[in-house]
DOKE-713825 format. One record per atom (N, C-alpha, C): atom name; residue in one letter; z negated, y negated, x. Coordinates in steps of 0.001 Angstrom, whole numbers, plus 500000, padded with zeros to 6 digits. Each point is the difference from the previous one (the first is absolute). Layout:
BEGIN
<"CA" "A" <Z Y X>> ...
This chain:
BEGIN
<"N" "X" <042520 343849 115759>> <"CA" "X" <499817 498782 499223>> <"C" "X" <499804 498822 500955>> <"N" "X" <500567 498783 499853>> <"CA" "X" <500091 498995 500586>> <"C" "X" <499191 498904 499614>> <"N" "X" <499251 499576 500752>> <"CA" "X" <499523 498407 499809>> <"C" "X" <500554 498641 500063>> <"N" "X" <500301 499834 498519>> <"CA" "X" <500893 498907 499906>> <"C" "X" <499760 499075 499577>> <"N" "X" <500370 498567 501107>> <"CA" "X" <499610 498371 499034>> <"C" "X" <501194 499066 500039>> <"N" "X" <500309 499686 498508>> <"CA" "X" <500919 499539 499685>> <"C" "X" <499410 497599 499922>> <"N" "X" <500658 499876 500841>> <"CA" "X" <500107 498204 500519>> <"C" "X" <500587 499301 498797>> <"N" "X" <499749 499164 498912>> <"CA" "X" <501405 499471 499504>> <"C" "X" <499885 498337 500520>> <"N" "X" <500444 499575 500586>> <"CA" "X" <499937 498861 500925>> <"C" "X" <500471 498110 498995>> <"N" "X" <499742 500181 498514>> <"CA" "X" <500529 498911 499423>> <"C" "X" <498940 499614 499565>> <"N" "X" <500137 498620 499708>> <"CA" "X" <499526 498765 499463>> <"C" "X" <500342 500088 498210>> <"N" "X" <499844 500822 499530>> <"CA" "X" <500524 500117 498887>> <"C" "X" <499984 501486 499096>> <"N" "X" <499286 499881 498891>> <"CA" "X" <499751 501376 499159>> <"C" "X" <501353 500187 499377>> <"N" "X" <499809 501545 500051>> <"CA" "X" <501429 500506 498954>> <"C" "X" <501497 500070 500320>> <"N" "X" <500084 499428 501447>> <"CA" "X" <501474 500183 500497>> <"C" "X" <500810 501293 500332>> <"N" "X" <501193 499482 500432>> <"CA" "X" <500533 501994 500337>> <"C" "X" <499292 500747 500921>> <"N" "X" <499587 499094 501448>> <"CA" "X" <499125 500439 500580>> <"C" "X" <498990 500930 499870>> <"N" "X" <499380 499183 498743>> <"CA" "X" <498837 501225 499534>> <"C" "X" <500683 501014 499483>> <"N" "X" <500924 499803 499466>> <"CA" "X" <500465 501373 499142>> <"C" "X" <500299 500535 501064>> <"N" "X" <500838 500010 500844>> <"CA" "X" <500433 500911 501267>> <"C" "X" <498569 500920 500635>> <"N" "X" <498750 499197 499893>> <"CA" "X" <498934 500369 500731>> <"C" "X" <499702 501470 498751>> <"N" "X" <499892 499395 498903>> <"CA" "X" <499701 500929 498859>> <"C" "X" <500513 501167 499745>> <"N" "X" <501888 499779 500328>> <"CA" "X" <500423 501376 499893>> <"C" "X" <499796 500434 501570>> <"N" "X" <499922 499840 501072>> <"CA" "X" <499452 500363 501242>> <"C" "X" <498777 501349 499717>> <"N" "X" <498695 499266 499010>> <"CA" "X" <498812 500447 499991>> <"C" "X" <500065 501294 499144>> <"N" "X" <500944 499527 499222>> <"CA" "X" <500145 501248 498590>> <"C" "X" <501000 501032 500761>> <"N" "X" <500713 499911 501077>> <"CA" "X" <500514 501107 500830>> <"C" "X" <499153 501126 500990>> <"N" "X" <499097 498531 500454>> <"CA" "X" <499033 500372 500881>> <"C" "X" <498965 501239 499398>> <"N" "X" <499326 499239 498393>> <"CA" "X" <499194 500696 499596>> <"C" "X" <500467 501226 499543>> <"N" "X" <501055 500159 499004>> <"CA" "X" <500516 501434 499812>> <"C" "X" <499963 500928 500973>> <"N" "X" <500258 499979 501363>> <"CA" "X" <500009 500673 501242>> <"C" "X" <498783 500482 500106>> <"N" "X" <499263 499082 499654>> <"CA" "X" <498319 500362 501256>> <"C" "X" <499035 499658 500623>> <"N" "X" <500718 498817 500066>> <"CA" "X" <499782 498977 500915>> <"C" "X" <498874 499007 499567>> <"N" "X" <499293 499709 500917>> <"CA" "X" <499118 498872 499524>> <"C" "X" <500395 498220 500154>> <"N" "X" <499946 499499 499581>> <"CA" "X" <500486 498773 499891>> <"C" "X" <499104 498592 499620>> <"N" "X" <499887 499191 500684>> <"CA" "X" <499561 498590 499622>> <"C" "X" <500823 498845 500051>> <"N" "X" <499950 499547 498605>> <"CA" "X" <500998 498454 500166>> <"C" "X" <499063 498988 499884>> <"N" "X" <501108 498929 501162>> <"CA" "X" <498718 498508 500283>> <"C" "X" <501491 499344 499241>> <"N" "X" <499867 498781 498977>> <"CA" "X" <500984 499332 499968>> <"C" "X" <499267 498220 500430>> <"N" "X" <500684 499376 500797>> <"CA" "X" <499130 498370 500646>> <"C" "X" <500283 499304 498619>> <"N" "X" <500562 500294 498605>> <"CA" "X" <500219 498741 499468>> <"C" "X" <498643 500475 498564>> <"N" "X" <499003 501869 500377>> <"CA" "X" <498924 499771 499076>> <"C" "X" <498856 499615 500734>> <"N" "X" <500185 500100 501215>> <"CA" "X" <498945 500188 500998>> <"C" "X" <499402 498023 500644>> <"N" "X" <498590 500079 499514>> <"CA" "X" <499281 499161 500163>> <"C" "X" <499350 499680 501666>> <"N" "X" <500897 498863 500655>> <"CA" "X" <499246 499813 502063>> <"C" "X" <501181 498815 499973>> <"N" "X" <499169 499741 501084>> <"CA" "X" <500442 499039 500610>> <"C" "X" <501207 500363 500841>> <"N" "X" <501383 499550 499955>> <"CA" "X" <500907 500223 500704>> <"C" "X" <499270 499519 501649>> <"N" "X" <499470 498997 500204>> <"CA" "X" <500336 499366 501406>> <"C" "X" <498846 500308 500996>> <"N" "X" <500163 500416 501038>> <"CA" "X" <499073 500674 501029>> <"C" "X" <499260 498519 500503>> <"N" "X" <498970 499973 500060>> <"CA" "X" <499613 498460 499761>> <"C" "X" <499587 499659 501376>> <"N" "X" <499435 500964 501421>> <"CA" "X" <499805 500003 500956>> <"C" "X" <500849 500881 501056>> <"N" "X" <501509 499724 499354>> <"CA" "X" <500922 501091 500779>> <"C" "X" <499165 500873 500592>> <"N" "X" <500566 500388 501072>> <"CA" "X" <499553 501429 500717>> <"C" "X" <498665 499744 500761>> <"N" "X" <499461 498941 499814>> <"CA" "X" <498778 499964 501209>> <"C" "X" <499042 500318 498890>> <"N" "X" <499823 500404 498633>> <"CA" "X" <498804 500486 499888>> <"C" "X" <500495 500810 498717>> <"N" "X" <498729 500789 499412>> <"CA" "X" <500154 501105 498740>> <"C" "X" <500084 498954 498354>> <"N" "X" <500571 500290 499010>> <"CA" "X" <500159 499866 499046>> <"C" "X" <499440 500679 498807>> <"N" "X" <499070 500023 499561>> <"CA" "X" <499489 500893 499372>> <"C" "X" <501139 500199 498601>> <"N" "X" <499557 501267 499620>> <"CA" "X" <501519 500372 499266>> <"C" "X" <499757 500054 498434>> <"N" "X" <500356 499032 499313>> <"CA" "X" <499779 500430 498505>> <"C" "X" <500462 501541 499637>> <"N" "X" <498959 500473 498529>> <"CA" "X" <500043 501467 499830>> <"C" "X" <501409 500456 499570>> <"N" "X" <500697 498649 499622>> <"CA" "X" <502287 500746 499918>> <"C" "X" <499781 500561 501362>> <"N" "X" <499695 498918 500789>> <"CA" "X" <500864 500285 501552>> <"C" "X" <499431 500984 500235>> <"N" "X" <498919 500280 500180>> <"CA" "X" <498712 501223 500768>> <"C" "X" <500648 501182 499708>> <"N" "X" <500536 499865 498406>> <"CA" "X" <500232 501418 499501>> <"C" "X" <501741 500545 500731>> <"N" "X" <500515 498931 500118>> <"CA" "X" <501185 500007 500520>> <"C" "X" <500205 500877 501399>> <"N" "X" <499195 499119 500695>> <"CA" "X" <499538 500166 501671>> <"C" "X" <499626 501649 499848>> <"N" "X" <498984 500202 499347>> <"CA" "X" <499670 501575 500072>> <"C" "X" <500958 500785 499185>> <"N" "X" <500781 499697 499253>> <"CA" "X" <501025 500887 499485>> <"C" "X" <501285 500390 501129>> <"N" "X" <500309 498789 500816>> <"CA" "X" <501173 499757 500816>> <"C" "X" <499310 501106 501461>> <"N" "X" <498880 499745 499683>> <"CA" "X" <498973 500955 502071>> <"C" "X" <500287 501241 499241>> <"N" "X" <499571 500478 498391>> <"CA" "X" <500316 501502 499913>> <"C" "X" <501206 500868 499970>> <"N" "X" <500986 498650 499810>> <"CA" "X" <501502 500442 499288>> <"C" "X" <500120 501099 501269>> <"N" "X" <501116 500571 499929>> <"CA" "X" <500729 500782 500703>> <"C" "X" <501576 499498 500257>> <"N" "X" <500620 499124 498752>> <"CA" "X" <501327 499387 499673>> <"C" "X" <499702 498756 499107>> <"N" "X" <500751 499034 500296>> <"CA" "X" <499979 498240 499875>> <"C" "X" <501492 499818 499222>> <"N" "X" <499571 499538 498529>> <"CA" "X" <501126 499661 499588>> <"C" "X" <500173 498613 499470>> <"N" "X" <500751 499107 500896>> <"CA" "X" <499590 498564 499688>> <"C" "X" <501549 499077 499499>> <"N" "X" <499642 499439 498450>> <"CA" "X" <500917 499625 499847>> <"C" "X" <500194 498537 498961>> <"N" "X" <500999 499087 501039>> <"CA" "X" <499623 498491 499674>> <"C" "X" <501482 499700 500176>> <"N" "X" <500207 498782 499241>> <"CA" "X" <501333 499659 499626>> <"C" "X" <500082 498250 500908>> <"N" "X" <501448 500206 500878>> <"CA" "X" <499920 498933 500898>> <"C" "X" <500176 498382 499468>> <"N" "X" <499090 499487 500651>> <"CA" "X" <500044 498249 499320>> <"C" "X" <499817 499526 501640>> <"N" "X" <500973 498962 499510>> <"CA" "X" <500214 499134 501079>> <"C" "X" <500165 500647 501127>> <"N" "X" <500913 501112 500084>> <"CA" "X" <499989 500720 501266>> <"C" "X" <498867 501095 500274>> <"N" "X" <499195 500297 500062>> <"CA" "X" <498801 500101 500323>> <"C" "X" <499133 500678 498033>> <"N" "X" <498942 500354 501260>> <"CA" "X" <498438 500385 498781>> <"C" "X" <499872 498835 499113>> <"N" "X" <499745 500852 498988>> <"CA" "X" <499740 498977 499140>> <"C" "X" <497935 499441 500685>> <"N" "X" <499713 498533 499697>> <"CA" "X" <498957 499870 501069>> <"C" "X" <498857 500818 499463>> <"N" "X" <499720 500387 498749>> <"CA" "X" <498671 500499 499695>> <"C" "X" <499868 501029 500270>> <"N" "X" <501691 501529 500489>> <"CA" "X" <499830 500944 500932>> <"C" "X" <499565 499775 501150>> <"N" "X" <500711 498950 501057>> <"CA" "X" <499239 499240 501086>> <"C" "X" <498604 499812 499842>> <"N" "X" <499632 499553 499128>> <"CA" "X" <498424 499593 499521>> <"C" "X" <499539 501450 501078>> <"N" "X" <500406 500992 498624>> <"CA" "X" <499034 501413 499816>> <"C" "X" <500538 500879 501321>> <"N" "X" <500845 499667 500686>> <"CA" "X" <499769 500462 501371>> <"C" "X" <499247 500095 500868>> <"N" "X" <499689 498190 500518>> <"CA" "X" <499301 499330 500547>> <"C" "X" <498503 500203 499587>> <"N" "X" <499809 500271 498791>> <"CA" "X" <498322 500536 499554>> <"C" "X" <499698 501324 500215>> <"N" "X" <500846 500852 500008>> <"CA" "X" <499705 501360 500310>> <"C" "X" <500177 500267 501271>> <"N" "X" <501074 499947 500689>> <"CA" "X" <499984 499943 501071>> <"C" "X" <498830 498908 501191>> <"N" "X" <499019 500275 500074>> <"CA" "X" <499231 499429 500390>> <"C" "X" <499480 500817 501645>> <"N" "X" <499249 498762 500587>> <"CA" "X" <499679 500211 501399>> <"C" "X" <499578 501643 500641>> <"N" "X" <499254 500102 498823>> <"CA" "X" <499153 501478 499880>> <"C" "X" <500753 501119 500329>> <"N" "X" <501008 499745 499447>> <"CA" "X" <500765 501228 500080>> <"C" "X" <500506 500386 501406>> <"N" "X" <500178 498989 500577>> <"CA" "X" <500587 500085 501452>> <"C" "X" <498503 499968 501032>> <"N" "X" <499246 500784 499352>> <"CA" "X" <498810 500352 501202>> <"C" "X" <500238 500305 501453>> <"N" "X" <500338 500687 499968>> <"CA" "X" <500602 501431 501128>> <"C" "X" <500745 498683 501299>> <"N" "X" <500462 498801 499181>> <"CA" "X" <500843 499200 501365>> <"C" "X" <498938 499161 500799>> <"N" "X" <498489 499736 499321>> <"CA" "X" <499089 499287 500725>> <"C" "X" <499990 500932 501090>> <"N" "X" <499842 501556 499846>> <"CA" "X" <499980 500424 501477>> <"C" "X" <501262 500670 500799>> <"N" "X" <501642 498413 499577>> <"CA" "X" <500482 500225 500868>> <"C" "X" <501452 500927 499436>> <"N" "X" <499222 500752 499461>> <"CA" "X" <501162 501145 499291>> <"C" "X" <500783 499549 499569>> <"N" "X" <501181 500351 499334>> <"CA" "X" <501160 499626 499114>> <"C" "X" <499407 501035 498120>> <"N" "X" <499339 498782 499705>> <"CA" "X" <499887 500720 498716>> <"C" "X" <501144 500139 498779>> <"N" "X" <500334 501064 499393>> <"CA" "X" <500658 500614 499182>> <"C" "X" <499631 500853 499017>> <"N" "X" <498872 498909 499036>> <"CA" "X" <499263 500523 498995>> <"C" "X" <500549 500666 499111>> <"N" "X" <501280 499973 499417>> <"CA" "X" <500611 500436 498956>> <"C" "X" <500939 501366 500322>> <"N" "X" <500052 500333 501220>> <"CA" "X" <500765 501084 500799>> <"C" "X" <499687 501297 498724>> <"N" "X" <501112 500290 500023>> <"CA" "X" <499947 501544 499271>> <"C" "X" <500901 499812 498150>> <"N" "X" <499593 498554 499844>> <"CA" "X" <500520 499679 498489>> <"C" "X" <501555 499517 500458>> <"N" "X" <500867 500467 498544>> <"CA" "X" <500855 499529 500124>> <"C" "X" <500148 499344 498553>> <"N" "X" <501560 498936 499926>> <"CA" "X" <500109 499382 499198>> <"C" "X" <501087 499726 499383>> <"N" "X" <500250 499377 498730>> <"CA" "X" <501191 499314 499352>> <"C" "X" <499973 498728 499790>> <"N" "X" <500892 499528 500877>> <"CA" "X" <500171 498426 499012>> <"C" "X" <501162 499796 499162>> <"N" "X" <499453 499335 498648>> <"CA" "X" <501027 499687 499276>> <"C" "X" <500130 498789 499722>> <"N" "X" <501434 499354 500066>> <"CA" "X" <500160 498403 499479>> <"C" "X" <500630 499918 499184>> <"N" "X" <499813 499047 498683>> <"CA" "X" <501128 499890 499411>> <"C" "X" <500540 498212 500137>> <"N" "X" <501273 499755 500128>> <"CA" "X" <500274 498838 500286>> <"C" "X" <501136 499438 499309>> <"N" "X" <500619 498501 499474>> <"CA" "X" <500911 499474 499273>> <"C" "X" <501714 500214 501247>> <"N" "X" <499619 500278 500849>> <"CA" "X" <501435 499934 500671>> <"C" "X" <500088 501250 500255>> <"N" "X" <501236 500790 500340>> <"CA" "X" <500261 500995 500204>> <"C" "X" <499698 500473 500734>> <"N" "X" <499218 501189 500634>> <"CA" "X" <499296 501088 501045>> <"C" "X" <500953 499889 500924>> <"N" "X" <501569 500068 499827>> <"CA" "X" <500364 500655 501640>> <"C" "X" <500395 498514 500690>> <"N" "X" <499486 499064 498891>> <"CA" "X" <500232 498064 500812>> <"C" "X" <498920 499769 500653>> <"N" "X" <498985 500521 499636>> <"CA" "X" <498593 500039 500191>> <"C" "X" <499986 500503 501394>> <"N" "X" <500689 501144 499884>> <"CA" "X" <499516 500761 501225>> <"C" "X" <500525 500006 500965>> <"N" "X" <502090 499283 499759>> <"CA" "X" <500506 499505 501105>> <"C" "X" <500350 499450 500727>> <"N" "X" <500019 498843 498599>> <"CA" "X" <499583 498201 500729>> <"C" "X" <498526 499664 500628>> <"N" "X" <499193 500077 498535>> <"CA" "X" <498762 499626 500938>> <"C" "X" <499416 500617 500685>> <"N" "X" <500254 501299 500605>> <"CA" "X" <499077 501062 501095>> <"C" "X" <499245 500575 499083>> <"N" "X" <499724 500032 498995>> <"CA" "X" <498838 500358 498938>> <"C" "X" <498446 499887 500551>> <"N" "X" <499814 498607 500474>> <"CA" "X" <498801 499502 500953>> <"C" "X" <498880 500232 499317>> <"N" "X" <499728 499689 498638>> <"CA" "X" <498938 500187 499702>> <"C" "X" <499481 501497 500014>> <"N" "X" <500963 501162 499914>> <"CA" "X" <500072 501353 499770>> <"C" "X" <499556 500146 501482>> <"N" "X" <500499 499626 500750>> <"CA" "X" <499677 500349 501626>> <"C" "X" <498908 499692 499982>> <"N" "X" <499574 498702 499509>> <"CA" "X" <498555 499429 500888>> <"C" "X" <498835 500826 499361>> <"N" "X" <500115 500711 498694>> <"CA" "X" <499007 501057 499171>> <"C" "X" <500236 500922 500759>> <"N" "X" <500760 500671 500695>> <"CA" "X" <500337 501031 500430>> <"C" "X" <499397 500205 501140>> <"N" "X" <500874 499329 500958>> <"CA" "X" <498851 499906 501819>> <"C" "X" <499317 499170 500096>> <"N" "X" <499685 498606 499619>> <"CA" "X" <498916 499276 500153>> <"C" "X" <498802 500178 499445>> <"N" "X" <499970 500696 498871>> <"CA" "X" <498940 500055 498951>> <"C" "X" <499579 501911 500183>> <"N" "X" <500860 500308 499351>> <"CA" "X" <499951 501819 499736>> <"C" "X" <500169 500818 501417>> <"N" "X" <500793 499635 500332>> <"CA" "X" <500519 500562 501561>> <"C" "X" <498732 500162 500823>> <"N" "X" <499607 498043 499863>> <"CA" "X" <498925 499796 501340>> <"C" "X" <498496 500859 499454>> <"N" "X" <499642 500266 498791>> <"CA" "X" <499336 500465 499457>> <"C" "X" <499694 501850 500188>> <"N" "X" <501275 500308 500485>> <"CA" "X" <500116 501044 500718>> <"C" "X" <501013 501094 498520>> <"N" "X" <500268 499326 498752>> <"CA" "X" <500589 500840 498874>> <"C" "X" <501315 500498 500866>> <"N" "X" <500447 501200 499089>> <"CA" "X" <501519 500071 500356>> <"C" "X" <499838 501992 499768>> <"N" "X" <500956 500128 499258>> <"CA" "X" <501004 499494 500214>> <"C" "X" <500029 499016 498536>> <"N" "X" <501247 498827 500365>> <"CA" "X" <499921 499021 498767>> <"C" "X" <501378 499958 499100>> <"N" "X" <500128 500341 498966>> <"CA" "X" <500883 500237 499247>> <"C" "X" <500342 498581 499235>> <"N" "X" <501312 499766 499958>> <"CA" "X" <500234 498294 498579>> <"C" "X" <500945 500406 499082>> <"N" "X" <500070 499170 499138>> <"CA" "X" <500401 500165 498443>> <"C" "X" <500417 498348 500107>> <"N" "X" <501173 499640 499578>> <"CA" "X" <500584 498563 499397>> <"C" "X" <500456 500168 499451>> <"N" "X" <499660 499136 498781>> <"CA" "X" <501029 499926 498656>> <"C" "X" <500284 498354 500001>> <"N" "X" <501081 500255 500103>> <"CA" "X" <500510 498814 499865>> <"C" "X" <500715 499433 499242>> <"N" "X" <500473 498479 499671>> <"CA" "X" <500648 499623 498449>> <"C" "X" <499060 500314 499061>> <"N" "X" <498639 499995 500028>> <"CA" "X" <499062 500972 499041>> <"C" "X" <500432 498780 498716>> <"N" "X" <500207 498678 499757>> <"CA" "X" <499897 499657 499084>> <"C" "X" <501364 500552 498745>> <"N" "X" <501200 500286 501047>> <"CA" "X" <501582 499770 499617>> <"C" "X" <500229 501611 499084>> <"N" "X" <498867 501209 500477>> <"CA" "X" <500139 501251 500137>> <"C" "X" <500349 500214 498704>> <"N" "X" <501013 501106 499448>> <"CA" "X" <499340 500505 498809>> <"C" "X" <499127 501043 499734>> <"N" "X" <499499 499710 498274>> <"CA" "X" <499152 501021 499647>> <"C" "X" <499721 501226 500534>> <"N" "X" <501268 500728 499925>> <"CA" "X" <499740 501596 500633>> <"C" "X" <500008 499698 501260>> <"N" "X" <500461 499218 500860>> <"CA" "X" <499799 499920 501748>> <"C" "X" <498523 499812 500045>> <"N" "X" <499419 499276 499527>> <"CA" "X" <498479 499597 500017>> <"C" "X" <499171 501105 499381>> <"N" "X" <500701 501042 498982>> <"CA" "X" <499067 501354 499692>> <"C" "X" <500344 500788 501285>> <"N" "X" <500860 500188 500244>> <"CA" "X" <500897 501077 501246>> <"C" "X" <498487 499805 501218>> <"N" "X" <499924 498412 500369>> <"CA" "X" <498980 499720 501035>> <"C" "X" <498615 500674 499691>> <"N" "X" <499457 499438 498690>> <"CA" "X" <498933 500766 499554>> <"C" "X" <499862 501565 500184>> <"N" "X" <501439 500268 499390>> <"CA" "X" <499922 501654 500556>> <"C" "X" <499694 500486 501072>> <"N" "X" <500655 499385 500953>> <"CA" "X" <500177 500365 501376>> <"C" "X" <498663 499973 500666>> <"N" "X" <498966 498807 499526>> <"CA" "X" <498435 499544 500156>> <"C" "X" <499203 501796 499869>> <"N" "X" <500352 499640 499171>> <"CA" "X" <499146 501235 499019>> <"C" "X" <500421 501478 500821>> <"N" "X" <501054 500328 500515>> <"CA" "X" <500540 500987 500953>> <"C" "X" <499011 499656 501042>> <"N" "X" <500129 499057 501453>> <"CA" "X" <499435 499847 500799>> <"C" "X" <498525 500129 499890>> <"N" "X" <499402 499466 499139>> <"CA" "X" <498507 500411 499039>> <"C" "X" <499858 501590 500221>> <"N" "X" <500501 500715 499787>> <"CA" "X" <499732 501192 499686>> <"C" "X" <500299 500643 501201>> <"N" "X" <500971 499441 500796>> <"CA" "X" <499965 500727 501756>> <"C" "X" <499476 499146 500657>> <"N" "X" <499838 498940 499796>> <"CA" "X" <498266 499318 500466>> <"C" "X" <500890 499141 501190>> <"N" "X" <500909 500236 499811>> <"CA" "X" <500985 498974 501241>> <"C" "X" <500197 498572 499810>> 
């Protein structure tokens, strides 16, 4: 059985996003698996780290619960739909709050800390332009920079992605087909 926390990274209740997270959880749970979902658009904090990195943030009880769900996980399933290129900002927010100084103890003396070593993850995006434009015009930068800047440096991996793209243009059954496919990976925890 796997320890699993499911990310939904929007500014906004009720989107496909969440549903993707939902049939994710209902794959997950049939299996075995234990599971926690954070979604940023029920969850009550402050997006903005108010003393960047030079000091601690104390963590409202969304975030707290977040932070300790994400240290127990075993597998990270995080999934946010691209605006303006990039995170939508209130995922940025909830990065930047969880990810906090603390965690990187181990480098005051020097070390290369890699708190998150051992978890692995999924990212999923869903976006209005097509996935393979996404991924071969623009480098799929924002996908990279979650990947090794964020997850990578964090020590996750291995890191698995999911793009759906055209999500607005899709039809009906393409958009159940995805759900399906959610709900599969859920249940092999991939």
């Amino acid at each position: 059985m796997a320890r699993i926390v499911i990310i939904v990274g929007h500014a906004l209740p009720g989107t496909y996003c969440g549903a993707l997270a939902e049939a994710y959880m209902r794959g997950a749970e049939s299996a075995g698996h234990q599971v926690s979902l954070f979604n940023t658009a029920s969850m009550t904090f402050d997006p903005i780290l108010r003393g960047g990195y030079r000091s601690l943030q104390a963590l409202e009880p969304d975030l707290a619960a977040a932070r300790t769900a994400i240290q127990a996980a075993d597998h990270m399933v995080i999934i946010f739909p691209l605006w303006l290129g990039t995170l939508p900002a209130i995922f940025k927010g909830f990065l930047e709050r969880v990810i906090q100084p603390d965690i990187f103890e181990p480098a005051k003396t020097g070390k290369f800390a890699t708190p998150w070593k051992g978890k692995s993850a999924r990212i999923v995006m869903t976006m209005g332009m097509p996935g393979f434009i996404y991924r071969w015009y623009f480098g799929a930068h924002a996908l990279k920079m979650l990947k090794r800047n964020i997850l990578g440096f964090l020590g996750v991996g291995p890191i698995r992605s999911t793009i759906h793209g055209s999500i607005e243009g899709v039809s009906g059954e393409k958009r159940a087909q995805w759900l399906a496919d959610m709900e599969a990976l859920g249940r092999a925890a991939g």
